[in-house]
C-alpha positions as CSV (number, residue, x, y, z in Angstrom):
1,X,135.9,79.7,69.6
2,X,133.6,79.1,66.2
3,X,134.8,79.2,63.1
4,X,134.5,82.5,61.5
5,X,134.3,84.6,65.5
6,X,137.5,87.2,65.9
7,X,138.8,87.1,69.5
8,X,137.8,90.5,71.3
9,X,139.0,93.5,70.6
10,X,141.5,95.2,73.5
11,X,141.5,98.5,72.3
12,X,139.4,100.9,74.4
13,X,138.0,102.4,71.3
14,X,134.1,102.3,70.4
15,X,133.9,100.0,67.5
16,X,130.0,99.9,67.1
17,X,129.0,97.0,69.2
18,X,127.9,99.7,72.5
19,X,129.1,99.3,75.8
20,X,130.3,96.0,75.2
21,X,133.5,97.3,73.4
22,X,134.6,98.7,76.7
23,X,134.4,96.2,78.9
24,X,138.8,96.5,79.4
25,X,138.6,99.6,80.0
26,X,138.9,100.4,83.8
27,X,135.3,101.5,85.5
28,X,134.7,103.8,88.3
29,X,137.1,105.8,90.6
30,X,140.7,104.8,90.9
31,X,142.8,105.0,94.2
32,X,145.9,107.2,93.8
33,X,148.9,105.7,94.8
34,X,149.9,108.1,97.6
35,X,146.1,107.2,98.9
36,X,146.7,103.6,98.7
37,X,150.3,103.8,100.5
38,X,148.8,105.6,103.2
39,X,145.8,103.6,103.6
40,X,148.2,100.6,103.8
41,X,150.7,102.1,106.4
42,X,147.3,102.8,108.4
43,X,146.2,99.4,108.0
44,X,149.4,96.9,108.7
45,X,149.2,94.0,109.2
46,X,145.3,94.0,110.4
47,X,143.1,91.7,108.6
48,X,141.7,92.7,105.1
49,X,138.4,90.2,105.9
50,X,135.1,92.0,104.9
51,X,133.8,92.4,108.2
52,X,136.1,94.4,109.6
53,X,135.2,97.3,107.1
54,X,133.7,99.5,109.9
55,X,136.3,98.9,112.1
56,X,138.8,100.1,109.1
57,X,136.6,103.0,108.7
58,X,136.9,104.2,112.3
59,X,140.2,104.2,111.8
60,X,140.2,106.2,108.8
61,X,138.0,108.6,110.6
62,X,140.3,108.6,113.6
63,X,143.2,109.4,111.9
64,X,142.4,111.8,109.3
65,X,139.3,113.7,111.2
66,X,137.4,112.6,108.2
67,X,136.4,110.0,105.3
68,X,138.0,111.9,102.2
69,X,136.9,110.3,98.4
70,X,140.5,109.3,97.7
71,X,140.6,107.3,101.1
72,X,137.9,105.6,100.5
73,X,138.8,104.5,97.1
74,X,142.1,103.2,98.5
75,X,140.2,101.3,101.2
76,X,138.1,99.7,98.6
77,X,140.6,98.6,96.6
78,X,142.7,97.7,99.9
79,X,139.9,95.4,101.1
80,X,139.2,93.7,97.8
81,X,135.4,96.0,97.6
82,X,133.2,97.4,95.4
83,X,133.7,101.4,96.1
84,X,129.7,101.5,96.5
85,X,130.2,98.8,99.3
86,X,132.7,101.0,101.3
87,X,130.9,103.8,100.7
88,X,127.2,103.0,101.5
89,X,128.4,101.5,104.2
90,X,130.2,104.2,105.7
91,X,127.4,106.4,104.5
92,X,125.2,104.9,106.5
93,X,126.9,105.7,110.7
94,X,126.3,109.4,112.0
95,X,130.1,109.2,112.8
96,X,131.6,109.2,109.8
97,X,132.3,112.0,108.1
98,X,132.2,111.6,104.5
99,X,134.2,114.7,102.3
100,X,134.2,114.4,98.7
101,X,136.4,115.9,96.4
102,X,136.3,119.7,96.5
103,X,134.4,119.8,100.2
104,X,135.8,121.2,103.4
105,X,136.5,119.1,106.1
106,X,135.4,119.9,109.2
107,X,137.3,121.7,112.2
108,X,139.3,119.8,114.4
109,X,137.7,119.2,117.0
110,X,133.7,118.8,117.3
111,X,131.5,119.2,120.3
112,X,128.3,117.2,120.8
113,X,125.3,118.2,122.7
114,X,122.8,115.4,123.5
115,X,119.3,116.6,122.5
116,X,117.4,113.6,123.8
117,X,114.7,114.1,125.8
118,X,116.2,114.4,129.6
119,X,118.6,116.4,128.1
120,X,116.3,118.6,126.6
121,X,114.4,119.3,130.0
122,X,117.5,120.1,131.2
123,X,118.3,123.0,129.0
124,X,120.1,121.2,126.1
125,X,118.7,123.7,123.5
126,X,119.9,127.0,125.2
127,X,123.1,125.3,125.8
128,X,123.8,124.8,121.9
129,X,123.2,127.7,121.1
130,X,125.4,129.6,123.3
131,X,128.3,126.8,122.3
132,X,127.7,127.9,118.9
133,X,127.9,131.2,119.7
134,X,131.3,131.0,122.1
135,X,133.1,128.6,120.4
136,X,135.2,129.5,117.2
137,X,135.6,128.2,113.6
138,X,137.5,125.7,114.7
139,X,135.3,124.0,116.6
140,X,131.9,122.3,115.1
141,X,129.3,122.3,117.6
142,X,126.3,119.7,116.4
143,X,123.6,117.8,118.1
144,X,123.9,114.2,119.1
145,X,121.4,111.7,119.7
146,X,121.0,110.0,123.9
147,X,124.8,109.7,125.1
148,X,123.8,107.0,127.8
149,X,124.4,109.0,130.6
150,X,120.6,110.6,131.7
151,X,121.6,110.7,135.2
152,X,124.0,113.9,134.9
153,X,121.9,115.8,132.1
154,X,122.9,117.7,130.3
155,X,125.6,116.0,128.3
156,X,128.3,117.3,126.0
157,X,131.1,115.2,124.3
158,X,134.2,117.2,123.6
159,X,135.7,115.0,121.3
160,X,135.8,111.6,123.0
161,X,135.6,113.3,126.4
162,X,131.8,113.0,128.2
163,X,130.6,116.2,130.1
164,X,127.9,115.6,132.6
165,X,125.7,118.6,134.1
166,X,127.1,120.5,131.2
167,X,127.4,124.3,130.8
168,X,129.0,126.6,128.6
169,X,132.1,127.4,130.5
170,X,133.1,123.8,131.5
171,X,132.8,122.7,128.0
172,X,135.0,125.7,126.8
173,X,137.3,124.5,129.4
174,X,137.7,121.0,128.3
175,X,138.1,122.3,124.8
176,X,140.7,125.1,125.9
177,X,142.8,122.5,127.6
178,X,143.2,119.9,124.9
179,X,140.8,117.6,127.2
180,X,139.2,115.8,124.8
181,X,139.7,112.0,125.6
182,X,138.1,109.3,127.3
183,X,138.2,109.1,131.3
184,X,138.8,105.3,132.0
185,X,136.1,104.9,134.9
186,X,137.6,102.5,138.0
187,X,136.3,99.3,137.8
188,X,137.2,95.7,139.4
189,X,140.1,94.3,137.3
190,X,140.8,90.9,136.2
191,X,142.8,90.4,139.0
192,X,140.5,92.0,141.9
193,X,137.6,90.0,140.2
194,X,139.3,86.9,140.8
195,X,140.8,87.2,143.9
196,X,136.5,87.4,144.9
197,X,136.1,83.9,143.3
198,X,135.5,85.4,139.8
199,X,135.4,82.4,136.7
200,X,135.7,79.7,139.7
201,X,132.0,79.2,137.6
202,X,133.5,79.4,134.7
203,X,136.1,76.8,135.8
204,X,133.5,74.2,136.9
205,X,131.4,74.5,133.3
206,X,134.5,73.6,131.6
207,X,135.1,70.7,133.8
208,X,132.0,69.1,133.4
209,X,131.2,69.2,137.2
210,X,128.6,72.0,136.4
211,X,126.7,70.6,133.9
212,X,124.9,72.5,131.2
213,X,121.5,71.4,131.9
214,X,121.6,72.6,135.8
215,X,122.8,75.7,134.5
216,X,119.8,76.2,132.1
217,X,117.5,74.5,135.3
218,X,118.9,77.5,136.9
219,X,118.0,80.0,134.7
220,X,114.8,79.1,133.9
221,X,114.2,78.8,137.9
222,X,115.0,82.3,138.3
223,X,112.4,83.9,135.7
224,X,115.7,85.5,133.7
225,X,114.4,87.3,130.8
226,X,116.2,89.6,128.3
227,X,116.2,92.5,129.9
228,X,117.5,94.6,126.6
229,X,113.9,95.0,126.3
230,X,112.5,91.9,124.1
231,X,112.0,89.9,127.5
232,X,112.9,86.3,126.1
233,X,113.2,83.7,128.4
234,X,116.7,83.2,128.5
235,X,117.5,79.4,129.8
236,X,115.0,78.6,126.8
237,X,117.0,80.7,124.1
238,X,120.1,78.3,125.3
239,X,118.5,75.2,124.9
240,X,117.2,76.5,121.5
241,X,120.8,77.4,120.3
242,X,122.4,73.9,121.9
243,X,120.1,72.3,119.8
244,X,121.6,73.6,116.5
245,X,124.3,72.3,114.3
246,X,127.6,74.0,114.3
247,X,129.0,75.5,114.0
248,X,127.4,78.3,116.8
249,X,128.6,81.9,117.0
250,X,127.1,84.3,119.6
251,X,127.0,88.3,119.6
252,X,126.1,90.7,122.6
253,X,124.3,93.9,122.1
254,X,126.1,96.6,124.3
255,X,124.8,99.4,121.5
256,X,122.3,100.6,124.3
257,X,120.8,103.4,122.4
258,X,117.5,103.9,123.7
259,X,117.1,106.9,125.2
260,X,116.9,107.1,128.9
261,X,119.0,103.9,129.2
262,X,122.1,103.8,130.4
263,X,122.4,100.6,133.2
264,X,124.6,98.3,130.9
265,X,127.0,101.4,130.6
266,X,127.1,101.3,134.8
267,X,127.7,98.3,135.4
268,X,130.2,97.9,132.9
269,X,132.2,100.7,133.9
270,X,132.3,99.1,137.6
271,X,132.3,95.4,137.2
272,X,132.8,94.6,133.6
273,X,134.2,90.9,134.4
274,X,130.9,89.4,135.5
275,X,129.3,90.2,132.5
276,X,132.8,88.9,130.6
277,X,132.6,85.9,132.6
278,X,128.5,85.6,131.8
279,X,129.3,86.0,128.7
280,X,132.0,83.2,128.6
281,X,129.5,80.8,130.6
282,X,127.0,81.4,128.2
283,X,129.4,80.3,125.0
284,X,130.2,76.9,126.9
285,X,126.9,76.0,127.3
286,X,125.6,76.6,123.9
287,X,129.0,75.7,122.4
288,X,129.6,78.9,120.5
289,X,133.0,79.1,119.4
290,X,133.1,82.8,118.7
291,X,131.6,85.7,120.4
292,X,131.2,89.5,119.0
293,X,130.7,92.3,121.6
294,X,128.9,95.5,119.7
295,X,129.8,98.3,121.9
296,X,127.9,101.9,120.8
297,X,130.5,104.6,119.9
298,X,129.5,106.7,122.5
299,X,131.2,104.5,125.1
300,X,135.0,105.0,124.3
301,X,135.8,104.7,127.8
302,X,134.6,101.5,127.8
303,X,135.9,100.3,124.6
304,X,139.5,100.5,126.2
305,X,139.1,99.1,129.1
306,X,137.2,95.9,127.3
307,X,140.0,95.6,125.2
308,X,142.4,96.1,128.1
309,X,140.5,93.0,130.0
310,X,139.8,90.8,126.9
311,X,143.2,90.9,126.5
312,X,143.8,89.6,129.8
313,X,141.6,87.3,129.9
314,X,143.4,85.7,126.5
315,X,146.4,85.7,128.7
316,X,145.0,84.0,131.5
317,X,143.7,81.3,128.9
318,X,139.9,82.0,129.6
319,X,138.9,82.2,126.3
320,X,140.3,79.1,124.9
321,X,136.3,77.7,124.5
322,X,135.1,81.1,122.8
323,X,137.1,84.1,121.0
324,X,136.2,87.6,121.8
325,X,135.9,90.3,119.9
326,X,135.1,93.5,120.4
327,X,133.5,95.2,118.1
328,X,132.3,99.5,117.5
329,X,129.3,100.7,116.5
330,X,129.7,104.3,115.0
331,X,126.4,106.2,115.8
332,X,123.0,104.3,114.8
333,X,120.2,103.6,116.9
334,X,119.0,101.1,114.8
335,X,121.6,99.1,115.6
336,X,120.4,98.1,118.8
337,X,118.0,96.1,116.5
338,X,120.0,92.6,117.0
339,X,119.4,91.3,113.3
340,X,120.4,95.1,112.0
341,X,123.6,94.9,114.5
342,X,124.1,91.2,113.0
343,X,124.5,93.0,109.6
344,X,126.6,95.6,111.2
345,X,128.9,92.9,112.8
346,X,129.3,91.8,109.0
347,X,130.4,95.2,107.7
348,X,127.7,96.1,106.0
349,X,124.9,98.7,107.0
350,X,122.8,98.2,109.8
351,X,119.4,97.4,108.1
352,X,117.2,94.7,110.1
353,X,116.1,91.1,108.6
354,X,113.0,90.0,107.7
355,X,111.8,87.2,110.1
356,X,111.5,84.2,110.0
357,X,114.6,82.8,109.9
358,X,115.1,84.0,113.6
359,X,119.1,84.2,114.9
360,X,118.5,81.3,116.7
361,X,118.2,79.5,113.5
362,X,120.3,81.8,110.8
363,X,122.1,84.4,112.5
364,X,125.5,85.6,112.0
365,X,126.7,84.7,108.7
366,X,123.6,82.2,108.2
367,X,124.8,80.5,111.2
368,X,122.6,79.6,114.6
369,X,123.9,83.0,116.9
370,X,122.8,83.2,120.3
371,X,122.3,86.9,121.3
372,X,122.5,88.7,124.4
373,X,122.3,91.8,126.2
374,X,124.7,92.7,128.4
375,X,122.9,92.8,131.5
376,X,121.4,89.5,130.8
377,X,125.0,88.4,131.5
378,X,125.4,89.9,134.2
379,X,123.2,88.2,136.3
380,X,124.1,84.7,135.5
381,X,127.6,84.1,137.9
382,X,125.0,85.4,141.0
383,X,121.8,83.4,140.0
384,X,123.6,80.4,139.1
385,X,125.7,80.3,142.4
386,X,123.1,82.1,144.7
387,X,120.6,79.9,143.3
388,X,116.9,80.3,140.8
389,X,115.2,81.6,144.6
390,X,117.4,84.5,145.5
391,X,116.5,86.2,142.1
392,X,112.9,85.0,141.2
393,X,112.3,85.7,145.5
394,X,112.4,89.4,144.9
395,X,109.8,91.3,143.1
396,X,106.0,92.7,144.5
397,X,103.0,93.1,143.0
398,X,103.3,89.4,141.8
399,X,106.2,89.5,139.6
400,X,109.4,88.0,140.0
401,X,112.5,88.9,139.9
402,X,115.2,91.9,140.1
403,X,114.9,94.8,137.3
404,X,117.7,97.4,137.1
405,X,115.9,101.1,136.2
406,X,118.1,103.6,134.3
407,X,115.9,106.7,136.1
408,X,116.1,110.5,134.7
409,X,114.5,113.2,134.8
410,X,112.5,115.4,137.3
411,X,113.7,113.3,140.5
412,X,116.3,114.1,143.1
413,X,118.5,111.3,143.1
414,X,118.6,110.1,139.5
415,X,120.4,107.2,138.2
416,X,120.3,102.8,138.0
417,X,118.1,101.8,140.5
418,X,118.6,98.1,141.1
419,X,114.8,97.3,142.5
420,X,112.4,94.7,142.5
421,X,110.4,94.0,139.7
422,X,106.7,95.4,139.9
423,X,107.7,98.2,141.6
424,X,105.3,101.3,141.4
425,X,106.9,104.7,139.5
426,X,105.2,106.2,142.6
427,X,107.5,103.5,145.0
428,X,110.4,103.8,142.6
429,X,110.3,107.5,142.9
430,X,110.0,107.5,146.6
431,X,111.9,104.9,147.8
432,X,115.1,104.7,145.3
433,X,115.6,108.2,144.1
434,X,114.9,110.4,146.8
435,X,111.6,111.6,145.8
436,X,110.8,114.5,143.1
437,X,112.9,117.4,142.6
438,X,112.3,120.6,144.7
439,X,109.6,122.4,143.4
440,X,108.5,119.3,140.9
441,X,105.3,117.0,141.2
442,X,104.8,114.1,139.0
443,X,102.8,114.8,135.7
444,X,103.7,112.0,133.2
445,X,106.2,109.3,133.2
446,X,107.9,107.2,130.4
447,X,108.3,103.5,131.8
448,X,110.3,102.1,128.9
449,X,112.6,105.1,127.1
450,X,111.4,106.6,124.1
451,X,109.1,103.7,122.5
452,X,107.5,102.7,125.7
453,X,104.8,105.6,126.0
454,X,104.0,108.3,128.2
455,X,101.7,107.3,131.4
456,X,100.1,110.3,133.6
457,X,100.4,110.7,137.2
458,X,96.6,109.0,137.7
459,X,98.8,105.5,136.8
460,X,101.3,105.9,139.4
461,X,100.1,102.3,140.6
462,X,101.1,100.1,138.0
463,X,103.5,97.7,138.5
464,X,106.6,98.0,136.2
465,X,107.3,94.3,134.4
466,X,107.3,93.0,131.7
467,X,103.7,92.0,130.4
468,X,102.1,94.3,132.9
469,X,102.2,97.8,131.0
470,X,100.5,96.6,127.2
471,X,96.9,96.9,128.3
472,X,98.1,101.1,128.8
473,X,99.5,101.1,125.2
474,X,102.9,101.1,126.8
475,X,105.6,98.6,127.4
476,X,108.8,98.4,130.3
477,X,111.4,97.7,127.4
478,X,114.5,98.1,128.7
479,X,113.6,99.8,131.9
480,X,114.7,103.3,130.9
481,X,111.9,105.6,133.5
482,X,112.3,109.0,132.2
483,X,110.1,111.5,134.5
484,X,108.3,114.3,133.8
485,X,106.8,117.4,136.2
486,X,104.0,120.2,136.6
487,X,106.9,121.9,134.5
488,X,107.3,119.9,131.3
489,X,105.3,119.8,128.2
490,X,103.9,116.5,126.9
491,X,103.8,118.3,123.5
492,X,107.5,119.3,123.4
493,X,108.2,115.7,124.6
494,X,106.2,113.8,122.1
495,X,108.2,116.3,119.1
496,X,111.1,115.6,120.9
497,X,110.7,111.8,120.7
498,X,109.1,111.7,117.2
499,X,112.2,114.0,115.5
500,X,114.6,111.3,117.4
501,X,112.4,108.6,115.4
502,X,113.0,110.1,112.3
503,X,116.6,110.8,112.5
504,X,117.4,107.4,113.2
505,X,115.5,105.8,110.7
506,X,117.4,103.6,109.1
507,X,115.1,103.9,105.8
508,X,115.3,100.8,104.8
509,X,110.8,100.7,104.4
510,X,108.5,103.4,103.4
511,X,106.1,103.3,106.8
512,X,109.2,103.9,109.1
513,X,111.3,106.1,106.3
514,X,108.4,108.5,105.6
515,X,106.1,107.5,108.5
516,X,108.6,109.1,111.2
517,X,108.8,112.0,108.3
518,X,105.4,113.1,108.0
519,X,104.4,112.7,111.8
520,X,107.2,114.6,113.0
521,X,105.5,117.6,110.1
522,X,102.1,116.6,111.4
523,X,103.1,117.1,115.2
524,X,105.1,120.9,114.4
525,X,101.6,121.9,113.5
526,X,99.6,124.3,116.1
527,X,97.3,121.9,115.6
528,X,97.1,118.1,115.6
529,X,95.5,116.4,112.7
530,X,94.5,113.9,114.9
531,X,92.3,111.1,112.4
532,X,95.5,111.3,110.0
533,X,98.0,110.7,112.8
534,X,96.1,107.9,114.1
535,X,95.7,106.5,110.1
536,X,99.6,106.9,110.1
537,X,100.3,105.3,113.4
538,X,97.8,102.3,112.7
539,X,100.3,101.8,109.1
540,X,103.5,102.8,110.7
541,X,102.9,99.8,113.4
542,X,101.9,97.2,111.1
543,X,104.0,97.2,107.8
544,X,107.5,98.4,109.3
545,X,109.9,95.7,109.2
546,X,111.4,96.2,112.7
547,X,110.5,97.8,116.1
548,X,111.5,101.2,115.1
549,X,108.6,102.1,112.7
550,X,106.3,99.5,115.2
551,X,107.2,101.1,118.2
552,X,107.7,104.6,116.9
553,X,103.6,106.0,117.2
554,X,103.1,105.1,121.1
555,X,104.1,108.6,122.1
556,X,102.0,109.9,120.3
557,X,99.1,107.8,120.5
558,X,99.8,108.2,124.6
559,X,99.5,111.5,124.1
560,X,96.5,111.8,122.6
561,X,94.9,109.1,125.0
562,X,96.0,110.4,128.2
563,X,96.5,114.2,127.8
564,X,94.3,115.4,125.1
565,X,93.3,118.7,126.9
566,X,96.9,119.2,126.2
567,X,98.1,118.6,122.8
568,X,94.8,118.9,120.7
């Protein structure tokens, strides 16, 4: 210290030199001690690691019905946080429910009724209201965002419990009865799955008598793209991630939130292993040591029975190569994004990256991070043993391949159709679901969930593929055909679509934030504004970061392309 300098004061006291005579003092809320003991109790031994702050918060939220102030303060100081951290974070997730001092919690048990489109069509409006009306105060009835389950429309969640073809009195029943969590679907085991020559694959990549580069030769073969909608070639994404120092991590995106989609949640709930063992296949080729699975919230039936099987599989010593952990989103959209579910895998909330650096490159924690969907996965055991031909054999119209359809809507038989790619909706319709519903003829179709676009009738011939739907300002996405009849309004759809747009914002730039703001305004009107919503549209798609605020116009510019004599 120079000569002539007093060490700092510790007294608290202002001594005229500002702010910085305060610096011992303690800042910022302070977690109580009976927070902190129960917070700890909660926790146990788990991990304290940074990244496993939404998975602390869930159970925070499950415990207590609720994020309360003094919780979160705890938690904070638990983890080794900034309070701000913790609490922007869980700020950010529809499903956490943040009470601060002085607020009411909510009731004990809360009822969710999907508004998404299909479920809309379906009578999800009326069907709130008279929930609101029936139930009492002990009950919170709100509305939820797609559940992943379009084929039974509509669709309540009574707690953790799904209700498909919804009405008034079965919910009231559920609720009545206590009935409120998951239904584990029945699905091929570990055991079953192997007894079928299930991770005999597997077996041979670890052995070296499969090598790596007939695996990828496979792939490539078969025309396997990413069919979570971006449609990258997915033998060339492995030999980009191979080629990276590691260490390599790898993250799958089961956070299918688009609505209208809901085949990863079907196959899942019936064969979960061969996309497990896809998954493991995939990390031994790339040599990714560690792999997180993002599952959405809205699939708690799922989430147990992953954990159930992963567990197995660590038993079985199958995941020696490649950790797996499962991981649980908490209600945003965005977070199907994969460099906004990268952050969310990190703790933190789920904004998307700029890019460049792609994950390929810098990915999870600035790592190289292959990413996958989970039907990707899937497919690799059967085109890898069945050979490239088998899958790129199927297909019409001159495409290639096999494309699995998550189908709702006006149809009689909805549901994943597993079809070839280039189908025709008008084929599709026919041939797979039974035809339209009594009394329904086709007016409009949506080929690729809500950011695809609306297509009318007159295109009934266009083959459904990747790369075959951009000249019609649309795109297949991840295959998620929502139909529409004689009966349905394209105006009400289009709302519907923009008002899901701006709730799941994620706000992160101004042309999504208040883009998705001002159209959803702009399309309440009784009257369209129609220069101004194309000026907005043109801005919206090119200055928003991700495909969100990109994607986010097509309805309406369908709209006003194909049915002007209605909505203008």
């Amino acid at each position: 210290m120079p000569d002539g300098m007093s060490p700092p004061s510790t007294s608290p006291q202002r001594g005229g030199r500002g702010r910085r005579n305060d610096i011992f003092a303690p800042k910022g809320r302070m977690a109580d001690a009976e927070a902190l003991a129960a917070v700890r109790g909660l926790m146990g031994d788990r991990p304290r690691r940074p990244d496993l702050l939404i998975e602390h918060l869930h159970l925070l939220q499950d415990t207590y019905g609720h994020l309360s102030a003094r919780h979160l303060a705890a938690l904070a100081e638990e983890m080794g946080l900034p309070l701000a951290a913790v609490y922007e974070t869980a700020s950010f997730y529809a499903h956490f429910d943040l009470i601060m001092d002085g607020e009411t919690p909510p009731p004990p048990l809360t009822i969710r009724v999907c508004d998404s489109l299909t479920c809309e069509m379906m009578g999800a409006q009326q069907l709130t209201a008279d929930l609101q009306e029936k139930m009492g105060g002990e009950v919170r009835v709100v509305r939820a965002p797609c559940m992943g389950r379009c084929e039974v429309a509509p669709v309540v969640e009574v707690g953790h419990r799904h209700c498909g073809e919804a009405s008034a009195e079965k919910v009231e029943t559920l609720a009545k009865a206590g009935e409120t969590h998951p239904l584990l679907p029945e699905y091929r085991d570990l055991e079953n799955y192997r007894a079928e020559g299930g991770y005999q694959l597997l077996g041979k990549v670890l052995e070296g008598t499969m090598a790596p580069e007939a695996v990828i030769a496979e792939l490539d073969g078969s025309g396997l793209r990413g069919l979570g909608g971006a449609g990258f070639r997915s033998g060339l994404k492995w030999s980009l991630v191979r080629k990276q120092p590691a260490p390599r991590l790898m993250a799958v995106n089961a956070d299918e939130g688009e609505p209208g989609t809901f085949k990863d949640r079907w196959y899942l709930e019936r064969d979960p292993h061969r996309f497990l063992e896809g998954t493991l296949i995939a990390a031994a080729i790339t040599g990714c040591e560690t792999c997180w699975i993002y599952l959405r919230d809205e699939y708690p039936q799922l989430r147990e029975m992953l954990l159930r099987e992963i567990a197995a599989l660590d038993a079985a010593g199958l995941t020696a190569h490649c950790r797996l952990e499962l991981r649980r989103g908490a209600g945003a959209y965005i977070c199907g994004e994969e460099s906004a579910m990268l952050e969310s895998i990190e703790g933190r909330r789920g904004y998307p990256r700029h890019k460049p650096p792609y994950p390929t490159d810098k990915g999870l924690w600035g790592r190289p991070t292959l990413i996958h969907n989970v039907e990707t996965l899937y497919w690799v055991r059967d085109i890898v043993e069945k050979g490239a031909q088998w899958f790129a054999g199927e297909g019409r119209n001159g495409r290639k391949g096999l494309r699995s359809f998550s189908v709702s809507g006006r149809v009689k038989e909805p549901g994943v159709k597993l079809a070839p790619a280039g189908i025709t909706i008008r084929e599709l319709i026919d041939e797979y679901c039974g035809g339209m519903a009594e009394g329904h003829e086709l007016k409009a179709y949506l080929p690729g969930g809500a950011s695809g676009g609306i297509l009318p009738a007159s295109l009934d011939n266009v083959p459904l593929d990747f790369d075959t739907l951009q000249e019609y300002g649309c795109f297949i996405g991840s295959a998620a055909v929502m139909v529409l009849s004689d009966k349905d309004s394209i105006r009400d759809a289009v709302r519907n679509l923009m008002r899901f747009f701006e709730d799941e914002s994620c706000g992160q730039c101004t042309p999504c934030r208040v883009g998705t703001e001002k159209a959803a305004k702009l399309l309440d009107a009784p009257q369209w504004d129609v220069p101004l919503l194309q000026e907005l549209s043109k801005v919206m798609m090119g200055a928003s970061i991700c495909g969100l605020g990109q994607a986010a116009p097509n309805p309406v510019l369908s709209a006003l392309k194909y049915f002007p004599e209605e909505v203008l």
